[in-house]
Every structure is written in structure tokens, then in C-alpha cells.
N, C-alpha and C positions, 0 to 999 in steps of 0.2 A: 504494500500500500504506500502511497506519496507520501509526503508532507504536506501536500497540496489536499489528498483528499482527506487525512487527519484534521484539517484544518492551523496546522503548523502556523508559517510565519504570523498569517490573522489572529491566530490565537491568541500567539505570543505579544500580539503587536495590542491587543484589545486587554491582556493582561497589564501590561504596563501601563497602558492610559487608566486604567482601573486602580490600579497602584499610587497611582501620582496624584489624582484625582481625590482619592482616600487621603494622602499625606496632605494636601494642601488643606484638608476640610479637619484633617484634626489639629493643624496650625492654626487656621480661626478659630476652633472651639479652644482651642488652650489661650490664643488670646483674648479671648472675649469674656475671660474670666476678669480680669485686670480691672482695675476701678473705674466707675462711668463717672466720676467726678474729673472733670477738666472742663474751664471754660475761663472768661477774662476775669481778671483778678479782682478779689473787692475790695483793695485797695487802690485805686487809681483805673483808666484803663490804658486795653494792651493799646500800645503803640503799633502801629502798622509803617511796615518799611518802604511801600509800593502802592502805587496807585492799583497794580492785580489785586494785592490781597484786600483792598479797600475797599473794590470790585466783589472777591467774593466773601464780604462780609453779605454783601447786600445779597447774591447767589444763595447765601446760607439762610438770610432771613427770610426770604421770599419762597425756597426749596426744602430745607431741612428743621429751620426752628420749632414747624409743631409739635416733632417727635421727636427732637434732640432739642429743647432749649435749651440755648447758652453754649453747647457745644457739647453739654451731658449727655447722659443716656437718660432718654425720658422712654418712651416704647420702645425704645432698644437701647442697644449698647453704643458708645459714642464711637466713632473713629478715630479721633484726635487724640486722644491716650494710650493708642495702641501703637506698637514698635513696626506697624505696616510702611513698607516704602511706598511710595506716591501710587507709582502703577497698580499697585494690587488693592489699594483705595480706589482707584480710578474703576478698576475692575467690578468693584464690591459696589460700585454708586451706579455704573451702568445695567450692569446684570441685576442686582440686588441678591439679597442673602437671607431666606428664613420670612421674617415679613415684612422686610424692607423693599418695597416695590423697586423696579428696575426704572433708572431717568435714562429714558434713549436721546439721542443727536435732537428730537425733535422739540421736549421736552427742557432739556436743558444741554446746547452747544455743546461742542470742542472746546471753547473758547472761556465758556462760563465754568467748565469743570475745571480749565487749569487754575484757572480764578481760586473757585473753591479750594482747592487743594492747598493753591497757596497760602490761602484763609485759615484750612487745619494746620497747615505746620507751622503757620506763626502762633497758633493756639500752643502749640506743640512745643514749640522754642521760646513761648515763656516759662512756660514751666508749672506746677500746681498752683492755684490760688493760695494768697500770704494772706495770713490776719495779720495786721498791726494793731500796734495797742494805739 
């Protein structure tokens, strides 16, 4: 009998996407444990370094605030506290995940997603909300 008619290379080839597929979805689950507390500080606020990320403040309010106010995790868990590099935010805000509906091109641009992202990693690079006394 082949490998052809075993179903060999396909097999092989449909196991690994099955594999990777598995590993990338137990990285979200392990990150999605992380604290949904992140958003601008309530001491002062964040500064924004770019007219993008200023951009998608406004992306965030108009797209994400009712379910994430402030940058938390309100119906779900936030983005901006988790160690995701840009792309696979990007990934997780087109597709969506669980019951985060998916923002296609039509929805919410190219242009407005890079916005966005820029918006969570300035969230991201201040760092947790300070109390000052």
C-alpha cells in the first residue's frame, strides 16, 4: 500500500496544523489568566507619544470601551496586560476569540487597528496604575 493511499504526507501534514493550533490556544489560555486590571493611571493621565496612539484612543472608545472599559477586562479579559506581541493582538481583534466578536477591514480598517495597537502598548508601557498619596 502507498503513503499516498494510507493517507501519509496529508496526515502528517493535518497533524501538525493540529499541533500548533493546540499550542497556540493553550498560550492564550495560560495568558488570559494574568490580571484584567490595566488601564490609564489614576494619578495623572497616560501621556501619548503620537498622534496614532491618540488616534487609537479614540478606535478604543468608539470599538472596545463597552467591554473592556478603560483598557480592563470588563466581559472579557483585556489585551493590554498580556505579554502578546502586536501581530497576534492584531490576530485576536480580527478573528476574535471565545466571545469577543471578530472586527473585519470593514468594520474597523488597517489603519485604525494599527492605531489601536499603538493605543494598547502605550497602555502597556506605562505600566500598572500608581496610587499616590
Amino acid at each position: 500500500m502507498t503513503a499516498r493511499a494510507r493517507g501519509g504526507p496529508q496526515r502528517t501534514t493535518l497533524a501538525v496544523v493540529f499541533a500548533v493550533l493546540a499550542a497556540i490556544g493553550l498560550v492564550v489560555v495560560a495568558l488570559s489568566r494574568s490580571s484584567a486590571r490595566r488601564s490609564e493611571p489614576f494619578a495623572g493621565r497616560l501621556l501619548l507619544e503620537s498622534a496614532s496612539e491618540t488616534r487609537g484612543r479614540t478606535v478604543f472608545a468608539a470599538s472596545c470601551h463597552a467591554c473592556h472599559p478603560g483598557g480592563m477586562g470588563g466581559l472579557g479579559p483585556a489585551l493590554n496586560d498580556k505579554p502578546l506581541p502586536g501581530w497576534l493582538m492584531a490576530f485576536q481583534v480580527r478573528h476574535g476569540l471565545g466571545a469577543m466578536p471578530a472586527f473585519d477591514e470593514a468594520h474597523l480598517p488597517e489603519a485604525d487597528l494599527d492605531a489601536l495597537l499603538d493605543y494598547l502598548l502605550a497602555l502597556r508601557r506605562h505600566g500598572p496604575p500608581r496610587f499616590d498619596p
